[in-house]
C-alpha positions in Angstrom: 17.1 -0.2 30.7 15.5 1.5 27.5 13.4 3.8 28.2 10.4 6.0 26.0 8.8 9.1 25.7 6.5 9.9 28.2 4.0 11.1 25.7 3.1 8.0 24.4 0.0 6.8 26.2 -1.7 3.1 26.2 -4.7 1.7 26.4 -4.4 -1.7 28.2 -7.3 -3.9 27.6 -7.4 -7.1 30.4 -10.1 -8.2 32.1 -8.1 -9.4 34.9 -7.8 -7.0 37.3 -4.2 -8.4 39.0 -2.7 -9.3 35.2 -3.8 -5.5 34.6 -2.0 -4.0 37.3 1.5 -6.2 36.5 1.2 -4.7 33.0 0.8 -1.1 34.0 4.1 -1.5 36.1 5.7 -3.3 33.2 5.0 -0.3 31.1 5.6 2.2 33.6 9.3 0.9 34.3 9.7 2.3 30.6 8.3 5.5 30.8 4.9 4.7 29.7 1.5 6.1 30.5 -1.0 3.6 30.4 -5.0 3.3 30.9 -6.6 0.1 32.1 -10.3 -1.2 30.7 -11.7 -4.7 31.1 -14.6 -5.5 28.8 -14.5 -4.5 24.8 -17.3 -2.2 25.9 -15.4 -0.1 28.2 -12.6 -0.5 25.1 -14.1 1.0 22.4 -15.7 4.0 24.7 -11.8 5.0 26.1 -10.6 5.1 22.3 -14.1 7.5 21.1 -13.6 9.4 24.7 -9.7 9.6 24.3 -6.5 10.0 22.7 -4.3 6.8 22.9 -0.6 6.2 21.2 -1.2 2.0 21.2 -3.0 -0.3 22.1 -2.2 -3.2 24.0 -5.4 -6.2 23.8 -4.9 -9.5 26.2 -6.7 -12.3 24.0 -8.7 -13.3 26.9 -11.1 -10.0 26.3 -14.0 -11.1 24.0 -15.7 -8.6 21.0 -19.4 -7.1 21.4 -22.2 -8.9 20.0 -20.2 -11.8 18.3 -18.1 -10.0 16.6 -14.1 -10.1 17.5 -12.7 -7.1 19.2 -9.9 -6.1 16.6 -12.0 -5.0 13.5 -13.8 -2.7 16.4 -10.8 -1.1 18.0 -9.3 -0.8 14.3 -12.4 0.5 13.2 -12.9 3.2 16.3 -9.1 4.0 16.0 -7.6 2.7 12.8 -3.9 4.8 13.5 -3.5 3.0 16.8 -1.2 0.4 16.6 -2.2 -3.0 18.7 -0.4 -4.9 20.4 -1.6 -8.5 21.6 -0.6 -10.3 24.5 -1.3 -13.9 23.8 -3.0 -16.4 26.5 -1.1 -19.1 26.7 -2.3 -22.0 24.7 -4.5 -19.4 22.8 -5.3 -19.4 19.1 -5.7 -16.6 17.3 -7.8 -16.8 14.0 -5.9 -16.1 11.2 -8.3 -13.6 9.8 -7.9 -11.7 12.9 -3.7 -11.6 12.8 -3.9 -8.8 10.0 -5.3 -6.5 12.5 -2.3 -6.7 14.8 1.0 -4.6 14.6 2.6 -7.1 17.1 1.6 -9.9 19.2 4.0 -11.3 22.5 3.0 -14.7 24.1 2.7 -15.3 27.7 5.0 -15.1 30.1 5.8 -12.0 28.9 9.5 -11.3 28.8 10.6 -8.1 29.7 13.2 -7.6 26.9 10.8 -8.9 24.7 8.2 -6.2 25.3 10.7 -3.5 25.2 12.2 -4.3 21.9 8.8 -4.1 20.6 7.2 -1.0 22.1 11.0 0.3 20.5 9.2 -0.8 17.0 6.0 0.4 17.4 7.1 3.8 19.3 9.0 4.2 15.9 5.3 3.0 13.8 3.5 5.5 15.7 5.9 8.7 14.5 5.8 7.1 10.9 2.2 7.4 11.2 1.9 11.0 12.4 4.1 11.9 9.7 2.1 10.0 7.4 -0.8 12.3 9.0 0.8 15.5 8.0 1.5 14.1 4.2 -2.0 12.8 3.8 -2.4 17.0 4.8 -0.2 18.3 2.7 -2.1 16.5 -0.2 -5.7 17.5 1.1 -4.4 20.9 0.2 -4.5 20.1 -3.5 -7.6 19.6 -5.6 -6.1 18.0 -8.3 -5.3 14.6 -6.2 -7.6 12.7 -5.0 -7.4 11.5 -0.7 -5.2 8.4 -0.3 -6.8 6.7 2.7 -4.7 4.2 4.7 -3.0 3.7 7.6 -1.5 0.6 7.2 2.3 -0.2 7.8 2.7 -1.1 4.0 1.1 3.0 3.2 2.9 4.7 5.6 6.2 3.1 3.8 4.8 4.2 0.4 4.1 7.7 1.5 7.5 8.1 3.1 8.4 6.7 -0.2 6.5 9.2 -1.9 8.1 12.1 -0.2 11.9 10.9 -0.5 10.8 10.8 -4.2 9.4 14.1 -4.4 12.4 15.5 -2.8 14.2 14.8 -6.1 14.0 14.9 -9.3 15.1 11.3 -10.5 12.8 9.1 -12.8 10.2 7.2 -10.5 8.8 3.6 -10.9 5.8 2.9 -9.7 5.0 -1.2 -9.6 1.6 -2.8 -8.4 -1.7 -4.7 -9.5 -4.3 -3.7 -11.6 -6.6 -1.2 -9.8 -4.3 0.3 -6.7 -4.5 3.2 -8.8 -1.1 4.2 -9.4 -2.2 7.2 -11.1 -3.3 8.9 -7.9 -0.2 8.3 -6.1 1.9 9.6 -8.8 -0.3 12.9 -9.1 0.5 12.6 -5.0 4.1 12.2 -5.8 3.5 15.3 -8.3 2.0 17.3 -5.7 4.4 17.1 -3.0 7.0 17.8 -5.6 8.7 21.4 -6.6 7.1 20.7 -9.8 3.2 21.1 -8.1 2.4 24.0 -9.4 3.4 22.8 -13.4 1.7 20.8 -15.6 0.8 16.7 -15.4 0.3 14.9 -18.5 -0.4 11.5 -18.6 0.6 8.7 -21.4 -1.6 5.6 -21.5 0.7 2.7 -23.1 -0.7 0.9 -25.7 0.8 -2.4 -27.3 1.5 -1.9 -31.3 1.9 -3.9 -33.6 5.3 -4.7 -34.8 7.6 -7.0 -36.7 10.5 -8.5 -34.9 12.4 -6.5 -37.0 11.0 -3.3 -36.2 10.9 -4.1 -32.4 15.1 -4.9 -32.7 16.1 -1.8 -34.0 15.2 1.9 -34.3 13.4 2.7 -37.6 12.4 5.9 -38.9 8.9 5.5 -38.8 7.3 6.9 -35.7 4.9 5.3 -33.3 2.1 7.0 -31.5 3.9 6.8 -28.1 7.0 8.6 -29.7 4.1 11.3 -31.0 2.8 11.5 -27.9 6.1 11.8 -25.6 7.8 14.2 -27.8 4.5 16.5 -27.2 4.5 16.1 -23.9 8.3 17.1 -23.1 7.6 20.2 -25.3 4.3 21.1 -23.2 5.0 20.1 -19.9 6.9 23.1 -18.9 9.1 21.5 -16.6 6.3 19.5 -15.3 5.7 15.9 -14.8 5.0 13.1 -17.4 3.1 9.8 -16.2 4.0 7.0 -18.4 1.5 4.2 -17.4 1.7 0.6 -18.2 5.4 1.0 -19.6 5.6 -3.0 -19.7 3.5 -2.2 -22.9 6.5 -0.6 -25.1 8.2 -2.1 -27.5 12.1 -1.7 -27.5 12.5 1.0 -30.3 9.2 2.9 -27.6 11.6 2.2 -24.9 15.0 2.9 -26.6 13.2 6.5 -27.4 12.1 6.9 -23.6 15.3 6.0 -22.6 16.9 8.5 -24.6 14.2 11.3 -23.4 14.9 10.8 -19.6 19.0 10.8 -20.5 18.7 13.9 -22.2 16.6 15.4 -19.1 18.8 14.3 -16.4 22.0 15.1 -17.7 21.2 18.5 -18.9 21.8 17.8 -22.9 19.5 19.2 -25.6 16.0 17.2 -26.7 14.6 19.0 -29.3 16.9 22.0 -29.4 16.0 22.3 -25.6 17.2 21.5 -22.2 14.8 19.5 -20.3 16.4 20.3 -16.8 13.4 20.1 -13.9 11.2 17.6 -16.3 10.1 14.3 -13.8 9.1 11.4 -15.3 7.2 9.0 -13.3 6.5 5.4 -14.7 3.8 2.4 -13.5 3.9 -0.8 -14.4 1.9 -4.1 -13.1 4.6 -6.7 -13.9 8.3 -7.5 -12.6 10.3 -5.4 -15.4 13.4 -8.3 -14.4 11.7 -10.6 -15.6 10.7 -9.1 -18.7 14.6 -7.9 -19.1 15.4 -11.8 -18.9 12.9 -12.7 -21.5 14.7 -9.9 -23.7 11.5 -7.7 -23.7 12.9 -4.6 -21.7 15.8 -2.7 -21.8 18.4 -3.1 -18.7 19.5 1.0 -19.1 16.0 1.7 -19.0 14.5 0.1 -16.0 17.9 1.2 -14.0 16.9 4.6 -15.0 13.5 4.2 -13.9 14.3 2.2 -10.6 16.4 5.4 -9.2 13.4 5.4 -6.8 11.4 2.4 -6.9 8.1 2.4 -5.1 6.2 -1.3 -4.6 2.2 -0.6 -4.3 0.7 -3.0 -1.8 -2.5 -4.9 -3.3 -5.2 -4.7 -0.9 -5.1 -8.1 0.3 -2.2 -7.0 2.1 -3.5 -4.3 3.7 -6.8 -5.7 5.0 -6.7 -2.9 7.9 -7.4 -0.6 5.3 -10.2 -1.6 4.1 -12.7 -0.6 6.9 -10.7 3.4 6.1 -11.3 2.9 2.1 -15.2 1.4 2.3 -16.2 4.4 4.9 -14.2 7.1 2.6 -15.8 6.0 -0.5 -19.7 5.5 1.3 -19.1 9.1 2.3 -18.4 10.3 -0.7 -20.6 8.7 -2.5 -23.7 9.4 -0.3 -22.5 12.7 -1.2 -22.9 12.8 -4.8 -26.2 10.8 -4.5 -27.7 13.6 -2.6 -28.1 11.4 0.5 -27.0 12.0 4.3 -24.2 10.0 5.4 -24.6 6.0 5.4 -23.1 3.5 7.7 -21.8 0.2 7.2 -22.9 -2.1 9.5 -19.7 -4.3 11.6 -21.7 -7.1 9.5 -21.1 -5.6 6.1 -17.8 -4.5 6.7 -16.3 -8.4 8.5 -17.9 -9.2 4.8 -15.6 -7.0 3.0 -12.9 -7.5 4.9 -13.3 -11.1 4.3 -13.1 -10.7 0.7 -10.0 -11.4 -1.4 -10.2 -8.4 -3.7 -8.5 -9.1 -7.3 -9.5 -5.6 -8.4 -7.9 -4.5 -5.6 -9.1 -0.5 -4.9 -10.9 -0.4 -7.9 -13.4 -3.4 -7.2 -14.1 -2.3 -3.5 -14.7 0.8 -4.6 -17.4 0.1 -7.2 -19.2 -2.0 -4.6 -19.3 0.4 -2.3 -20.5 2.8 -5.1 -23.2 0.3 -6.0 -24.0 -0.4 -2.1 -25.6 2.9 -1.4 -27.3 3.2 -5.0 -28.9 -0.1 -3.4 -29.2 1.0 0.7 -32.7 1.6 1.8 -32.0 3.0 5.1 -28.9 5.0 6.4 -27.4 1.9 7.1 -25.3 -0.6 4.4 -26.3 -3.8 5.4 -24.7 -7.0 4.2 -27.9 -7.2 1.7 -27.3 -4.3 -0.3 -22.7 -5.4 -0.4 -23.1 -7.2 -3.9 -19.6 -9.0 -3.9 -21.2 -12.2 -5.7 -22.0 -9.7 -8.6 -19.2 -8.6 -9.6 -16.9 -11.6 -8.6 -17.8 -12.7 -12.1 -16.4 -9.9 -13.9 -12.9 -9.0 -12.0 -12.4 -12.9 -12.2 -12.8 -12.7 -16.0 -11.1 -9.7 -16.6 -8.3 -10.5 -14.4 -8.0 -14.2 -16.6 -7.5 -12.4 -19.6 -4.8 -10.3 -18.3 -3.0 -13.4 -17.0 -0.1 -14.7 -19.5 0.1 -18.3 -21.2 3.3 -18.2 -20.6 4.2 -21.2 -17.9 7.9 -19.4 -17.2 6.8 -16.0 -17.0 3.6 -17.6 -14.6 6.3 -19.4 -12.5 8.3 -16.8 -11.9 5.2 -14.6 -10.7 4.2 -16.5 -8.2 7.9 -17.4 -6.8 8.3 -13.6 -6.9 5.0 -13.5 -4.6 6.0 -16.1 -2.2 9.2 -14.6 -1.4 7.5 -11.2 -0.8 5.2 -12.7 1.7 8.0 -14.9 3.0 9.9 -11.2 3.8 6.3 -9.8 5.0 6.5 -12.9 7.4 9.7 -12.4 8.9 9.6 -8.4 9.1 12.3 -8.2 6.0 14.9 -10.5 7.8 16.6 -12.9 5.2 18.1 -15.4 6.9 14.6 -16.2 8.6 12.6 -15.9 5.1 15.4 -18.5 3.4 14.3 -20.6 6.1 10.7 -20.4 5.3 10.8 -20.8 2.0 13.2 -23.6 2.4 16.6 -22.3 0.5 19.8 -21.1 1.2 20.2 -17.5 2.2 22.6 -17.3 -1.0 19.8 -18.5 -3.3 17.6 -16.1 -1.9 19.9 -13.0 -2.4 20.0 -14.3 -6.2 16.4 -14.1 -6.2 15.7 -11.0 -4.9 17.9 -9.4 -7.3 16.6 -11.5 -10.2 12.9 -10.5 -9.1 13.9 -6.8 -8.4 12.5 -7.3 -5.2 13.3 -4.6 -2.1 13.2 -5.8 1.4 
């Protein structure tokens, strides 16, 4: 029999009172403490009232005031995992399945339900570690909070820290507006090198002739201005390179011989860059732009010594209730107003929401929200997601490429991450989802540079 440690408490949500009782012995046979409620009421006072390691929600328990009772327990505790034990012959809204950790059907199977408390024991000490780096990085003024407690942030903070632990090149890859920046000023911060300089490079595409983007010329480009003033001020610090997707090859052929230089102790200017960290972004697959012949292969292996994926925030919807009351906080704050609330209306509004500009558009509606809110609440009035629709939708069109291959590829690339997401990272299931052989999709994932 497995068996857990008897700190982890759970609240068990069931209305029926003999169904209740089988699941407290089910959980105590493995060591766990658990707390029994039967209305969503009674629910969400336990969680304000108390301390609780998981929760575990039977679908037959209905939400207060019309409103479904995971965005409220999320909301009252959003680092408790849930757990859903599924009626049988009940349908869960799909909406509603980003809120869960796990979900087990009826009859429960005993093996079944240990093998998954296993999992989310294991998600609860991720998060409490997750806790203590989100601490650490209070500490510092110069990085701002990263708020989150979903299972794709608590993998990119444990990512974080791994990479902060070294001193290898870093490559940071997600959407437009997850602000990348801030993570790698996090990643700075947690780093030996917290106390030394961060300079930031902004990539911007020049314009060249093929001949000049084949092979090194002696001219030099703004970037190369720019980089070799950085390594010669940074101290020993860190260098952001953002949007390196940008760089042309003779850009990246100079990069590449920077970081080489740095991380095998030879001279770069007369001087041994030993302790520099370089920490890249960019928003596209570099694999696909090394097929197309636009990137260098020695460069991105360089750079992928510790590649970090940034989730978009359409796939971390339990975030977003975090992010919207961070942000209405803060910016109450600078408005010189008390604190404002979103109402549960508001916020099922924004977490409905699809978000192309990912943290960067929820966070200007939220700004623009309490410049509108007339009361200390943010009603569903004054969340102006219509607005500014038009605007991500047209900026996001012009970033898109013309290119039908490079499109094609995207979007393959996309469907095989959410075929992983799916099936918790197992290939053999995801080849069967996506309806190839597990072969084809270990060629893929290599092609894509994607990390299971």
């Amino acid at each position: 029999m497995q068996h857990f440690s008897p700190f982890h408490s759970i609240l068990v949500i069931e209305s029926d009172t003999q169904r209740a009782e089988y699941m407290v012995e089910r959980l105590d046979s493995v060591s766990f403490s658990a707390h029994t409620v039967g209305t969503a009421s009674d629910a969400v006072h336990a969680l304000m009232r108390g301390s609780f390691d998981l929760i575990l929600c039977s679908s037959r328990v209905h939400g207060l005031e019309g409103f479904p009772l995971l965005p409220q327990l999320v909301r009252t505790s959003p680092n408790v995992p849930i757990l859903l034990i599924r009626e049988e012959g009940c349908e869960v809204d799909a909406g509603l399945l980003a809120y869960l950790d796990a979900e087990i059907s009826e009859p429960i199977d005993q093996a079944e339900l240990n093998q998954t408390l296993s999992r989310l024991t294991e998600t609860i000490v991720l998060k409490r570690r997750m806790n203590t780096l989100e601490s650490q990085l209070a500490k510092s003024m110069a990085t701002p909070p990263i708020v989150g407690s979903s299972d794709a942030m608590v993998r990119l903070l444990e990512g974080l820290e791994n990479a902060a632990f070294g001193e290898k090149p870093t490559l940071l890859q997600g959407e437009q507006g997850t602000h990348r920046e801030s993570l790698a000023r996090a990643l700075h911060d947690l780093s030996a090198q917290r106390n030394k300089t961060f300079l930031t490079i902004q990539c911007r595409a020049e314009k060249s002739s093929p001949s000049t983007n084949a092979q090194l010329t002696p001219e030099t480009s703004t970037f190369q201005k720019e980089l070799h003033e950085a390594v010669k001020t940074s101290q020993h610090g860190t260098i952001y390179i953002s949007n390196i997707e940008r760089l042309s090859l003779k850009q990246q052929a100079e990069l590449f011989a920077v970081i080489d230089d740095s991380y095998t102790a030879h001279a770069y200017s007369h001087e041994a860059n030993i302790g520099l960290r370089i920490i890249a972004s960019t928003n596209v697959s570099l694999e696909t732009r090394i097929q197309s012949g636009d990137f260098l292969k020695e460069l991105a292996q360089l750079l992928e010594h510790n590649f970090l994926e940034v989730p978009p925030l359409r796939d971390r919807v339990e975030d977003i209730s975090l992010l919207a009351d961070h942000w209405c906080q803060h910016y109450s704050k600078a408005q010189g107003l008390k604190p404002l609330k979103i109402t549960d209306e508001a916020m099922s509004h924004l977490a409905a929401h699809s978000w192309p500009g990912n943290l960067r558009e929820l966070e200007a509606v939220i700004q623009l929200a309490v410049s509108r809110a007339k009361s200390d609440l943010i009603t569903i009035t004054e969340i102006p997601l219509d607005l500014l629709k038009t605007s991500f939708s047209r900026a996001k069109s012009e970033s898109e490429s013309f290119d039908l291959k490079a499109t094609r590829q995207q979007a393959e690339a996309q469907t095989i991450r959410r075929a992983l997401r799916q099936t918790g990272g197992n290939r053999t299931h995801a080849a069967k989802l996506l309806k190839i052989s597990h072969r084809a999709l270990l060629y893929k994932l290599k092609t894509y540079g994607i990390r299971d």
